[in-house]
C-alpha positions in Angstrom: 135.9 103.8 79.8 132.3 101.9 80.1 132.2 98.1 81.7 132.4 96.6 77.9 135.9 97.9 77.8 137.0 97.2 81.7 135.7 93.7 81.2 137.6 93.2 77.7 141.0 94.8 79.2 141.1 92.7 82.5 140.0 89.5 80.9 143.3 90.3 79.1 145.2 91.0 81.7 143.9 88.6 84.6 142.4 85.1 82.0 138.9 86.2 83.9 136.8 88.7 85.2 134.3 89.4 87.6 132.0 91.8 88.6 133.8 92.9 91.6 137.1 92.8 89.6 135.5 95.3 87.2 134.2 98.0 90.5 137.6 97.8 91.7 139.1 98.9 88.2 136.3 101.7 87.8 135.8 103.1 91.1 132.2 102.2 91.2 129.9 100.8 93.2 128.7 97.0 92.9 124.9 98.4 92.3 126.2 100.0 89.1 128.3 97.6 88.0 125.0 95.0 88.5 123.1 97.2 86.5 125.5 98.0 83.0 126.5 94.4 83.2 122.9 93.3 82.9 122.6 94.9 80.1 125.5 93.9 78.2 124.4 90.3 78.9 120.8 91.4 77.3 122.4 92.7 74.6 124.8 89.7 73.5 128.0 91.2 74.5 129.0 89.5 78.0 127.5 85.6 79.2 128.2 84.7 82.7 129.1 80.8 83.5 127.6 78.6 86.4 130.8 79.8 88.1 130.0 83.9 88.0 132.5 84.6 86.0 132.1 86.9 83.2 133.3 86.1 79.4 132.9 88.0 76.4 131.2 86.7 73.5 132.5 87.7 69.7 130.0 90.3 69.8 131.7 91.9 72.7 134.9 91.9 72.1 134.1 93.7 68.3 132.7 96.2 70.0 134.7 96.3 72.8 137.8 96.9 70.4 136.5 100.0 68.9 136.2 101.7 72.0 
């Protein structure tokens, strides 16, 4: 499972996510959830709000469905 498809399966289950939602449902640390997440934002696939939660945008959740 990468943090595409944790962040598309708990914004399912929970309405929102969060970084620290997503460590807690992988086991890792919040260094390497900072990292991947970064670079799903770069890439189009997750925005953040003034709030700090996570959403994901059309592109993310395509993608995030064929995992």
């Amino acid at each position: 499972m990468d943090y595409l498809e944790a962040a598309y399966v708990l914004k399912l289950r929970r309405g929102y996510v969060r970084n620290a939602m997503i460590c807690r449902y992988m086991g890792y640390s919040q260094a390497s959830i900072s990292v991947g997440i970064k670079m799903l934002r770069e890439d189009g696939c997750l925005v953040r709000d003034s709030d700090g939660f996570l959403d994901i945008t059309e592109k993310g959740e395509t993608l995030a469905k064929k995992i």
